[in-house]
VMD Tcl script that draws the C-alpha trace (Angstrom):
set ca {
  {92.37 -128.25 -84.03}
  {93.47 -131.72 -86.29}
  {94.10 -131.26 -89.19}
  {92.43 -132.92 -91.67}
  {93.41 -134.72 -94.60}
  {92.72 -132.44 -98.18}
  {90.05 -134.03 -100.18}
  {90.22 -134.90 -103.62}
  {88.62 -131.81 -105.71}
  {86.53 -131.60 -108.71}
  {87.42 -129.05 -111.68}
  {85.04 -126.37 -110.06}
  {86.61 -126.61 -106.92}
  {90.00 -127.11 -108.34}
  {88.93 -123.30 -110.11}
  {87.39 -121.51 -107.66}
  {90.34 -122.62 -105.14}
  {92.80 -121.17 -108.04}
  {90.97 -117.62 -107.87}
  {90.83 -117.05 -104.57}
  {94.47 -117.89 -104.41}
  {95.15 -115.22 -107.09}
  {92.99 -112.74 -105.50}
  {95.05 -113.22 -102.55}
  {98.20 -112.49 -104.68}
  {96.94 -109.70 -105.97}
  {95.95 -108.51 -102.92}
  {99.23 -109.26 -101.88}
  {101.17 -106.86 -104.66}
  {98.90 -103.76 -104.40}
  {100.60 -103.69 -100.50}
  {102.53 -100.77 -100.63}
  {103.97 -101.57 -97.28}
  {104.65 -98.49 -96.24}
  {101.98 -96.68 -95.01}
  {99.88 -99.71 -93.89}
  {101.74 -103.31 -93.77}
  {99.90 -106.23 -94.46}
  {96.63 -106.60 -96.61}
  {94.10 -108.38 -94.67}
  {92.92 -111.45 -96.39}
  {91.04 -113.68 -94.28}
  {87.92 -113.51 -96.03}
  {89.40 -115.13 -98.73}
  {91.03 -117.41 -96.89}
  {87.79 -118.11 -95.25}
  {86.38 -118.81 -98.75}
  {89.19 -121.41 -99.45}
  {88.64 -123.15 -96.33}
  {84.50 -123.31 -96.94}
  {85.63 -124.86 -100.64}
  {87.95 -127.21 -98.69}
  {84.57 -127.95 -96.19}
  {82.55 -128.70 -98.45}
  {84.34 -131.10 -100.58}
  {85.11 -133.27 -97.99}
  {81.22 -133.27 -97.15}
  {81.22 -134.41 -100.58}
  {83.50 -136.94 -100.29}
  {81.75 -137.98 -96.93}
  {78.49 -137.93 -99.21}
  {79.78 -140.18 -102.18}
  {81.55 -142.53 -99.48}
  {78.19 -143.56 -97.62}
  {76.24 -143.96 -101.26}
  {79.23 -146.58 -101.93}
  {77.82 -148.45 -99.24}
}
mol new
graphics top color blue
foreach p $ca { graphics top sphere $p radius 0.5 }
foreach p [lrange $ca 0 end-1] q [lrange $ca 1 end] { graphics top cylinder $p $q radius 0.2 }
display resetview
């Protein structure tokens, strides 16, 4: 897989991004680590990446209007 360049967000995106990220932390404390290990998070991580998706379908979007 390439990876792709980040596209430029708007304020939603820039917010929702920002939860998920501190959902993830949080996640991240509440992990005792003792009885379990790591927290599985890659729903959330899924969530970022669909953000990520469809902003540069945006961008891809806006680009061929410009045209």
């Amino acid at each position: 897989m390439t990876q792709q360049p980040e596209p430029k967000l708007t304020a939603g995106e820039k917010a929702r991004v920002a939860v998920l990220v501190l959902r993830m932390a949080k996640r991240g404390l509440a992990d005792d680590r003792v009885t379990g290990g790591r927290v599985h998070q890659g729903d959330l991580e899924r969530k970022v990446e669909r953000v990520l998706e469809g902003a540069r379908k945006r961008e891809e979007r806006e680009a061929k209007a410009r045209k």
